[in-house]
C-alpha positions as CSV (number, residue, x, y, z in Angstrom):
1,X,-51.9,-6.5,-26.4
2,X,-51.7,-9.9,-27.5
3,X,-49.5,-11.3,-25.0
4,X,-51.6,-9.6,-22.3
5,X,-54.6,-11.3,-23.4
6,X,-53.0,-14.6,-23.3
7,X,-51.2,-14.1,-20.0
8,X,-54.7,-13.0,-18.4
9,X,-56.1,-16.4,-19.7
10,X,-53.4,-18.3,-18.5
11,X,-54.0,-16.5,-15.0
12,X,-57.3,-17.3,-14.8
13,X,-57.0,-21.1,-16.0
14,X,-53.9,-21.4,-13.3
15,X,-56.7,-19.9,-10.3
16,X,-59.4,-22.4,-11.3
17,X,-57.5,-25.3,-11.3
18,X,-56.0,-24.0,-7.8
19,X,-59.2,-23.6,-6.7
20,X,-60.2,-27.3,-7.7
21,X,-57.2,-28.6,-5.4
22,X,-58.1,-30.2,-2.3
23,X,-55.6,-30.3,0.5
24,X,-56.5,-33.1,2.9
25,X,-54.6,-33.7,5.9
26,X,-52.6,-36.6,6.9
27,X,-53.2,-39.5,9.5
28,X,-49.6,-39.1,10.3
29,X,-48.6,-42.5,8.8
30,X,-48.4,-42.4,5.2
31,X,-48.3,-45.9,4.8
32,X,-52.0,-45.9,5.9
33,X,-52.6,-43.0,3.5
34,X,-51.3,-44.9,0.9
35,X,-53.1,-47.7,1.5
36,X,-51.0,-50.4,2.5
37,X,-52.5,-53.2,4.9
38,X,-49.5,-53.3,7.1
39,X,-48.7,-49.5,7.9
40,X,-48.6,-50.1,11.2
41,X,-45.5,-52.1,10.7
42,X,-44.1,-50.0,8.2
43,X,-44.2,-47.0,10.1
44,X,-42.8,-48.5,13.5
45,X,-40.1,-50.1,11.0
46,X,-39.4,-46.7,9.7
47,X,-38.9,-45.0,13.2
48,X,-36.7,-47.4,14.3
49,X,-34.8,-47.5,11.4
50,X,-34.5,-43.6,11.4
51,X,-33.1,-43.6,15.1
52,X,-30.4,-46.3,14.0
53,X,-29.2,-44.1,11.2
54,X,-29.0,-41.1,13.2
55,X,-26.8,-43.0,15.6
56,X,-24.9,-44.1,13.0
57,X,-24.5,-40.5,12.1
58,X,-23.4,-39.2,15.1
59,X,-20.7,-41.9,15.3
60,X,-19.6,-41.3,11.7
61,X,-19.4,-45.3,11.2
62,X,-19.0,-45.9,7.5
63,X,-20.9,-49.2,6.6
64,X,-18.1,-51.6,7.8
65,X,-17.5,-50.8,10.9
66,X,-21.4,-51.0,11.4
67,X,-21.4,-53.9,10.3
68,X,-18.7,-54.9,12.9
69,X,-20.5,-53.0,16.2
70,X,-24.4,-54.1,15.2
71,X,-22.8,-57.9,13.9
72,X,-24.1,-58.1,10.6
73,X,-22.9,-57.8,6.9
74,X,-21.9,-55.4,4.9
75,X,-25.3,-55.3,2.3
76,X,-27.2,-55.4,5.7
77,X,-26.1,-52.1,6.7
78,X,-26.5,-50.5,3.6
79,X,-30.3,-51.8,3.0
80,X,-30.9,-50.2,6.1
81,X,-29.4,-47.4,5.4
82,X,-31.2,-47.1,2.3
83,X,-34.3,-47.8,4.6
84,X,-35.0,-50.9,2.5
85,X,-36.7,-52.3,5.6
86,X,-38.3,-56.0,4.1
87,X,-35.7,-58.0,5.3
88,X,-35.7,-56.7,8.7
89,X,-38.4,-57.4,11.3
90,X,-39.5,-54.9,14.0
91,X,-37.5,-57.4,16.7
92,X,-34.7,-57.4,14.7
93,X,-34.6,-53.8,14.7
94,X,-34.8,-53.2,18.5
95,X,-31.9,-55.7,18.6
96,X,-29.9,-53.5,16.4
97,X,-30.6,-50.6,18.9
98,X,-29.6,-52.5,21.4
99,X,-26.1,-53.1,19.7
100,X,-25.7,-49.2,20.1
101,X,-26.1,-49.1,23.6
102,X,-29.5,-48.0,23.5
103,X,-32.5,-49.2,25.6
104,X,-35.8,-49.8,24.0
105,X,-38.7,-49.9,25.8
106,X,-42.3,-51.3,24.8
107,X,-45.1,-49.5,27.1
108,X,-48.6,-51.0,26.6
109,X,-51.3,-48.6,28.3
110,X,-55.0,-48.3,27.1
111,X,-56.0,-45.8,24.3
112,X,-58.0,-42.5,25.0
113,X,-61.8,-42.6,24.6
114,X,-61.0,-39.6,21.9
115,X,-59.2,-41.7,19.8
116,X,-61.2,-44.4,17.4
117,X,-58.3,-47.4,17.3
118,X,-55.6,-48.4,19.2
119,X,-52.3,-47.9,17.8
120,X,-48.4,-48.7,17.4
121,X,-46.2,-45.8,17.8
122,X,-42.1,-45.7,18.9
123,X,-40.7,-42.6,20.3
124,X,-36.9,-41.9,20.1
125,X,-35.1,-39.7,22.8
């Protein structure tokens, strides 16, 4: 009888602190949910850093021989596969997709009335 007691206390503590919790949604950068002044940046750094991983992926190229194809070193590759993006600027990046035979493109076109700011986004296909 005891333990019931307790457990039903516990219960009810554990469903009024649920009900406290607040889910808010996401922008869809969480650089700018996190606060940071340049998550713009961050987040285009991110995405093209993700699509030179996969690639590297695919190709099953161990850090050297990324080095070799995308002609940088060694603690290069790994930062960025690490995704520790700060020495690496957005141009850089492009370049390195570039070294994989890919072709990046930059579209400019005017933002929709719906949406409150303009913004950077990159799409991989």
């Amino acid at each position: 009888m005891w333990r019931s007691r307790m457990n039903r206390r516990r219960n009810k503590r554990a469903a009024r602190s649920a009900k406290q919790e607040q889910i808010i949604r996401g922008s869809g950068n969480v650089f700018a949910d996190l606060g940071y002044a340049d998550a713009e940046e961050r987040q285009t750094k991110l995405r093209l850093a993700l699509a030179i991983n996969t690639i590297l992926d695919q190709r099953k190229l161990n850090q050297a021989d990324a080095a070799t194809q995308l002609g940088v070193n060694q603690p290069k590759v790994s930062a960025l596969r690490n995704y520790k993006l700060e020495g690496f600027s957005v141009e850089r990046l492009m370049t390195l997709l570039t070294a994989l035979d890919r072709d990046v493109e930059i579209v400019i076109r005017k933002k929709p009335r719906s949406r409150g700011a303009a913004r950077i986004s990159v799409i991989a296909a």
